[in-house]
N, C-alpha and C positions, 0 to 999 in steps of 0.2 A: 646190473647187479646193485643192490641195495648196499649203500655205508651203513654199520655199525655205527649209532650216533652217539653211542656210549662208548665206544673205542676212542671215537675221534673226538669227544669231551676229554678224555683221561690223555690222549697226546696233549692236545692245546694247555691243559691246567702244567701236565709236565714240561713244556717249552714256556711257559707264560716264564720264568726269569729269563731266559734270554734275551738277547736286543736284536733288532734287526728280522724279527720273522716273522714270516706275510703268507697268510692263505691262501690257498688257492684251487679250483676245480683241475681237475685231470681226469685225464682217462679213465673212467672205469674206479674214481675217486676224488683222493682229496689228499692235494699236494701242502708240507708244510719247505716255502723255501726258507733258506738263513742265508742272510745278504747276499740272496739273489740265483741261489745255486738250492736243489732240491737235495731236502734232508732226509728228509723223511715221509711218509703220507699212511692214509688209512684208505686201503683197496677190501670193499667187502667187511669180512670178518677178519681181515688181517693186515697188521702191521707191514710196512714197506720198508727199507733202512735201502738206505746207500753206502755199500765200503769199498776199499779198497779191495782189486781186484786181486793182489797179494793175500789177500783175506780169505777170499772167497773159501777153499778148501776149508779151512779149521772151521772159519763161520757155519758153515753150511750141516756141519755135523752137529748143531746144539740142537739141542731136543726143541720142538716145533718149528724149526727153520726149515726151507725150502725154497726152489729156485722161482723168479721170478719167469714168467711166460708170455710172451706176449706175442701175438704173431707166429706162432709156433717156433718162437727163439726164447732161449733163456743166456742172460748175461753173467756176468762173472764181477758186476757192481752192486749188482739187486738179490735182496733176499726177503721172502715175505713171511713172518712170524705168525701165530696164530694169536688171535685173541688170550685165548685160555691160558697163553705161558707169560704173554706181556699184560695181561692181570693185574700179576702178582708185581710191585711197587719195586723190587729190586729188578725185575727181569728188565723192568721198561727201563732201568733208568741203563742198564748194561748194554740194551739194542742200540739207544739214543745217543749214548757215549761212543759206540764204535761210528755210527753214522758221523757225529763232530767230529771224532778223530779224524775220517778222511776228506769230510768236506771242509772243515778248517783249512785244510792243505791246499784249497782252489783260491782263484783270487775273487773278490768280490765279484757279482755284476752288478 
């Protein structure tokens, strides 16, 4: 599956204030960690987030979200958003926020 290289330009510009975070190849993408633990990435044409699994339920109902698949499992930390909703400059910055909220809470690696 082909990255969105205009997805994954508008993540990177959106994390460029951050500190601490490192690119990287994954699966099927393109992982962004923050000190060391994965934040967020760009799978395809869509956004990746990691939240809390407390989350998952409310997360999972906003318009372009969907469960993450892999191996014919989907988790309850992974949500994949679509290009077309994290576009829009507030969407992204609302996905990227929930993803810091829960990875903030790990300890560095």
């Amino acid at each position: 599956m082909a990255i969105d290289e205009d997805l994954r330009q508008r993540v990177r510009e959106h994390l460029r204030p951050m500190s601490d975070i490192e690119e990287k190849p994954m699966v099927g993408g393109t992982g962004f960690m923050w000190r060391g633990n994965l934040l967020c990435g760009v799978m395809g044409e869509d956004l990746l987030v990691r939240i809390a699994g407390d989350d998952y339920d409310t997360f999972i109902g906003d318009e372009g979200a969907r469960p993450m698949v892999m191996a014919g499992k989907s988790g309850k930390r992974w949500i994949l958003v679509h290009k077309s909703i994290v576009s829009r400059k507030p969407a992204m910055q609302i996905w990227i926020d929930r993803a810091r909220e829960f990875v903030g809470t790990l300890p560095a690696r």
